[in-house]
FIZA-481538 format. One line per 4 residues: number of its first residue (from 1); for each residue x, z, y of C-alpha. Coordinates in steps of 0.1 Angstrom, whole numbers, plus 5000, padded with zeros to 4 digits. Example, Ala and Ser with C-alpha at 12.3 -4.5 7.8 and 13.67 -1.06 7.14 Angstrom:
2
1 = 5123/5078/4955; 5137/5071/4989 .
This chain:
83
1 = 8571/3963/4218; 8559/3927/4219; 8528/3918/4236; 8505/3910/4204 .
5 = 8515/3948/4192; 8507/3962/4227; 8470/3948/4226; 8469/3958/4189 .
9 = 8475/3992/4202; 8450/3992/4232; 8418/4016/4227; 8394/4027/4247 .
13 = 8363/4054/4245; 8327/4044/4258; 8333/4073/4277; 8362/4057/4299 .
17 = 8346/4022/4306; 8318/4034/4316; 8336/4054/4344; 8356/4023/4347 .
21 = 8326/4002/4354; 8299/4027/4370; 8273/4025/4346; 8255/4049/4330 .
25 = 8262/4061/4294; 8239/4071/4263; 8251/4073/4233; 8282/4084/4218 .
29 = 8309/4089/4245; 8336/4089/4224; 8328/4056/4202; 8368/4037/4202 .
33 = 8364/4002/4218; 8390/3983/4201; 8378/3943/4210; 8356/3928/4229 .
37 = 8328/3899/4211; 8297/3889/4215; 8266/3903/4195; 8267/3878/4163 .
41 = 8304/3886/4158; 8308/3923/4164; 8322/3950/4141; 8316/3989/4147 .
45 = 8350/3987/4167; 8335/3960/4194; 8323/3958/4227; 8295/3935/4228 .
49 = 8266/3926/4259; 8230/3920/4262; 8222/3900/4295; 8185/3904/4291 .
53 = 8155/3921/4273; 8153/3887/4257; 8182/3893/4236; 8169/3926/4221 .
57 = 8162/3904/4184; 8200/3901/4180; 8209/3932/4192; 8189/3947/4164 .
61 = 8212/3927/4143; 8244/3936/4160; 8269/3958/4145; 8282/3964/4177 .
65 = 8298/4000/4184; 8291/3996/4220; 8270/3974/4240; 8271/3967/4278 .
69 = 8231/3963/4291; 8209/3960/4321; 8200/3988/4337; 8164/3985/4338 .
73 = 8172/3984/4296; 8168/4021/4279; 8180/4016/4244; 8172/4044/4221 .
77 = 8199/4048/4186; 8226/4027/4201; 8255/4036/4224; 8253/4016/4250 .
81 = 8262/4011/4286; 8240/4000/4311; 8252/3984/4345 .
């Protein structure tokens, strides 16, 4: 398997990063990260982050599956992880 069709194939749940990365989940554990992009961009299938409160007017936009926040940030209707 080439390396193009090895990251094609690469998935992960929220549930696993955010043991990966020690943050604290809500949301849908089992949401399927399949790329990684930044608010604007992302698709149901993305991993996206929010580096302050400031930000919250595009993550209302965002079709982001799963988004990475601060933790002081408590985000109701979104899966998100917050570090």
């Amino acid at each position: 398997m080439s390396d193009s069709e090895q990251q094609a194939t690469r998935q992960l749940s929220a549930a696993e990063l955010t043991e990966r990365v020690g943050g604290r989940l809500n949301g849908d554990g089992t949401r399927i990260i399949r790329e990684i992009g930044t608010l604007e961009e992302a698709g149901p299938e993305t991993l996206s982050w929010m580096a302050s409160a400031d930000l919250m007017p595009r993550l209302e936009q965002s079709q982001a599956g799963v988004v990475i926040v601060p933790n002081k940030c408590d985000i109701a209707g979104r899966t998100t992880i917050r570090v």
